[in-house]
C-alpha positions in Angstrom: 130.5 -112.5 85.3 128.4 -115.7 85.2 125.8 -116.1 83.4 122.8 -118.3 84.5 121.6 -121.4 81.7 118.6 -118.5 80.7 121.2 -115.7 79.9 122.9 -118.1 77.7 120.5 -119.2 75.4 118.8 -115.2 76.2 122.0 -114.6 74.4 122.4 -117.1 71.5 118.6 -116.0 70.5 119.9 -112.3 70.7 122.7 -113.1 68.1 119.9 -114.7 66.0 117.9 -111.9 66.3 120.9 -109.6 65.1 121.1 -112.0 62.0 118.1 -111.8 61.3 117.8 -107.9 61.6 120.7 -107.8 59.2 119.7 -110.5 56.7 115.9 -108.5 56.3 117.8 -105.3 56.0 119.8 -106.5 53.0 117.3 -108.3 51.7 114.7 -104.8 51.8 118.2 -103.3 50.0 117.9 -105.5 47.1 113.9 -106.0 46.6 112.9 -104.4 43.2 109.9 -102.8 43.8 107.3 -102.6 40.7 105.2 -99.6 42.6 105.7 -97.1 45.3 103.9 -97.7 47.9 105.0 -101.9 48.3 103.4 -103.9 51.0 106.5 -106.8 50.6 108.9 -103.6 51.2 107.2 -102.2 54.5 107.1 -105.5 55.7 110.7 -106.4 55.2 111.8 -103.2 56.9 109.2 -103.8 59.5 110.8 -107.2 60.1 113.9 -105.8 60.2 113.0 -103.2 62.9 111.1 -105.6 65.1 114.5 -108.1 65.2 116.6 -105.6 65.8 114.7 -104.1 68.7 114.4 -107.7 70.1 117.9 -108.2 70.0 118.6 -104.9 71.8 116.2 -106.2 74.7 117.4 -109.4 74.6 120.7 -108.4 74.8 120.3 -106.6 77.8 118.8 -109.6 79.4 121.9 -111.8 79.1 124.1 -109.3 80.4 122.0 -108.4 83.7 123.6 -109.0 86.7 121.2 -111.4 88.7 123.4 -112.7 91.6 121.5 -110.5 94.3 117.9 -111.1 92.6 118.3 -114.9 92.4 120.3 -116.4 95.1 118.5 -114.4 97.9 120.8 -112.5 98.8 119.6 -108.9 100.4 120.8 -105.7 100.4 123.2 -104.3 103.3 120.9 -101.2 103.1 117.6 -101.9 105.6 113.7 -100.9 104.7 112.7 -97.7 106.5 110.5 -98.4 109.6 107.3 -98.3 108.9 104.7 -95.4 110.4 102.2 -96.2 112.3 99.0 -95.2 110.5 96.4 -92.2 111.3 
């Protein structure tokens, strides 16, 4: 499969993304918290939740299959005729 110039760097961001999921994750491991209820802990979870979801979506983006949607290309399949209206 080729990939277009977007898809690539779609996917080098991706990988970032997954780096950075994993590097907030360990880093939300290893935070001593003083109290409870941390705001610096929810937020490095949070962070690590929102990259990871990003890289999911992102990832899916590089790996589309756009030859039909951007060289033109139509289906074999026609539109239905349309009705005429009432």
């Amino acid at each position: 499969m080729q990939r277009t110039r977007g898809q690539k760097i779609t996917y080098v961001i991706a990988i970032m993304c997954y780096a950075a999921a994993v590097g907030f994750a360990i880093g939300s491991v290893f935070y001593e918290t003083e109290i409870e209820k941390d705001p610096i802990l929810a937020s490095l979870m949070a962070t690590s939740f929102f990259f990871a979801s990003a890289a999911v979506v992102l990832h899916f983006i590089a790996n589309a299959r756009l030859k039909g949607l951007l060289s033109g290309i139509e289906s074999s399949k026609e539109a239905p005729p349309e009705s005429p209206g009432h």
